[in-house]
N, C-alpha and C positions, 0 to 999 in steps of 0.2 A: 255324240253330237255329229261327229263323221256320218258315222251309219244312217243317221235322220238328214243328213244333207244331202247323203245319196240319194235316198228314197226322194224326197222334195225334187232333186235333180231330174232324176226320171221323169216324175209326175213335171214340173217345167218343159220337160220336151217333149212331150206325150200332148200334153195341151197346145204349145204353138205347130203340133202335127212333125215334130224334127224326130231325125234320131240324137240320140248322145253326139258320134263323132259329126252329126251336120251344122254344130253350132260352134261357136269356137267355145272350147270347153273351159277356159278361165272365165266367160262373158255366166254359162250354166253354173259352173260353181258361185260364182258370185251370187245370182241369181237364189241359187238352192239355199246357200246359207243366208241369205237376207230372210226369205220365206222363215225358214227353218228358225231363225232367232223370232220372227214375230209370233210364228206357231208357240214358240216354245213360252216368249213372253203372253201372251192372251190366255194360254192354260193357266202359268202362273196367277195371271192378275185376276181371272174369273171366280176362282175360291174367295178370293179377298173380299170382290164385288160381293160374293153371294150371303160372305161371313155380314159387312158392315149389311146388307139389305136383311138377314135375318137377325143381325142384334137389333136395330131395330123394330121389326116386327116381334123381337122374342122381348121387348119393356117388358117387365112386370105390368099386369092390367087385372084390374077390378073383378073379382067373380061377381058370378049374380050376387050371392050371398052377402057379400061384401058390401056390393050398391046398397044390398037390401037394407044391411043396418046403419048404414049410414044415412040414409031415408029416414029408419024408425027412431035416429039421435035425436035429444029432443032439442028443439032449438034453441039459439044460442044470441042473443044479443050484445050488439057492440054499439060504444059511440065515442066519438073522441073528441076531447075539449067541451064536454057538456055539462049539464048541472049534474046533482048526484040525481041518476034514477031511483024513483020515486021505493019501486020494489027494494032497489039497493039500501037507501034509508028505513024501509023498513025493516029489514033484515038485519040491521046494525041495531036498531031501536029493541029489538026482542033481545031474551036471554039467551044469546047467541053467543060464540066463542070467536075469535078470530087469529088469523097470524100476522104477525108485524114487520116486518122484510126491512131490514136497512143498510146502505153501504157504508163500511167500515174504511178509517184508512188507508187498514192496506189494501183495499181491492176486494175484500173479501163479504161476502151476502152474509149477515147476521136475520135469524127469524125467532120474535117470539110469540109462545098464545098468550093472546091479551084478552081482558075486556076492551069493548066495543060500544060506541054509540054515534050519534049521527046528528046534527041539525040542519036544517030545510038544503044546504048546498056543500058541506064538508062530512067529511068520514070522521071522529073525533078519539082521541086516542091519550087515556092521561097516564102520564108517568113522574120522575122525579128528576129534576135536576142534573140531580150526580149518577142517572145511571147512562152508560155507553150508547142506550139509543138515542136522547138526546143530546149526549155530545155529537151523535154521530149526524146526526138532521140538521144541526147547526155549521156543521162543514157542508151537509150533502143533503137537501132535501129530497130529494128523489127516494119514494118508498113506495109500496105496496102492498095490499091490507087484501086479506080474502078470511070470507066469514061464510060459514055455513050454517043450515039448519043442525039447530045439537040433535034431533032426533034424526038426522036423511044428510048425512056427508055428503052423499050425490047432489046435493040441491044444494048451490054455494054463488058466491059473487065475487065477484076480484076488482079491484081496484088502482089502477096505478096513475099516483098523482106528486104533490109536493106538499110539502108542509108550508103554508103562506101566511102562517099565524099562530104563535105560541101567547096561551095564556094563561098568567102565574095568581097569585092574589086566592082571596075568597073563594072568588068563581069556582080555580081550579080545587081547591080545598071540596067546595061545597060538588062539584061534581064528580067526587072519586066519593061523595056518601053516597050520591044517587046510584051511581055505576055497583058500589056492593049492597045496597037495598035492593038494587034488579037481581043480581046474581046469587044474594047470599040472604037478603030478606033484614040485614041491620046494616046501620051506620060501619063506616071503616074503621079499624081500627087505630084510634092516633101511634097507639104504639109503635106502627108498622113503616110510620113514615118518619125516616131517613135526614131527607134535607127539603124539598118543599114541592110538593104537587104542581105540575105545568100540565097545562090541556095543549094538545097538538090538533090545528083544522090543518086537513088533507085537501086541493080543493082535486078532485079529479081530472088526471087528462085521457085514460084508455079505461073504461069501465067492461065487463061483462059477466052474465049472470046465466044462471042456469037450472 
């Protein structure tokens, strides 16, 4: 630091034209190490400057490549709070598989594959009474239903809505025959049920498909 104050010194009385001994020499040192600390601070601070302007500049960013396939993704629709789209309802109508998403108690995401089907504004979902998803919809409706083509797993739709209508009775009876005549080509078997068929309508609030 000395040695860099000298030199700064010199160059201070070299500039105002003096020698060393024509200045009063506490006014020169004062002088030199002022200089000599901002010299010293401006190299420091310069790196900094150059680091934050090159992290900056060094973001990660898109290769061509990258653009490209993002371009060639196929597109992707969204809608929120709307009725069920139309492709979506038919995608649940075919012999389609889907997953069933629901929050549990503690916190915790339960999913199962279900059958799947659909009327004109709900995603439709039958289960039975005593099993944990619908207990779980009866605390917590909030669920999310994604069905894809059984042939093309890439080609699939998602759902996320509430359950705003559970329905027990006949109905539900009669619509876990239809649901295994789609799937399975007969009637369900009575044996298989538990305690009593409930149809769950989903109505949709964030839909997309793909």
């Amino acid at each position: 630091m000395r040695r860099e104050a000298g030199r700064v010194a010199f160059a201070v009385a070299t500039r105002f034209g003096l020698e060393r001994g024509g200045l009063d020499s506490f006014l020169i040192d004062r002088l030199a190490r002022s200089e000599a600390r901002a010299s010293s601070t401006t190299a420091s601070v310069a790196p900094m400057r150059g680091s934050r302007g090159s992290s900056s500049n060094s973001m990660p960013r898109e290769s061509a490549g990258s653009q490209s396939h993002r371009g060639s993704a196929a597109p992707r629709m969204i809608q929120w709070m709307g009725a069920l789209d139309p492709r979506i309802r038919d995608l649940a109508r075919a012999a389609n598989f889907a997953t069933f998403t629901v929050n549990l108690p503690s916190g915790r995401a339960m999913t199962h594959v279900m059958w799947v089907d659909a009327d004109d504004d709900h995603v439709l979902i039958n289960t039975e009474v005593h099993r944990a998803k619908f207990k779980a919809v009866q605390r917590d409706p909030r669920v999310t239903v994604t069905v894809w083509v059984k042939d093309n797993p890439y080609s699939y739709a998602e759902v996320r809505g509430r359950v705003v209508e559970t329905v027990h009775g006949p109905e539900a009876r009669a619509h876990i025959d239809a649901l295994s005549q789609k799937y399975l080509g007969h009637d369900y078997d009575p044996a298989n049920i538990q305690s009593e068929r409930v149809i769950l309508r989903i109505a949709p609030e964030v839909q997309h498909s793909r």
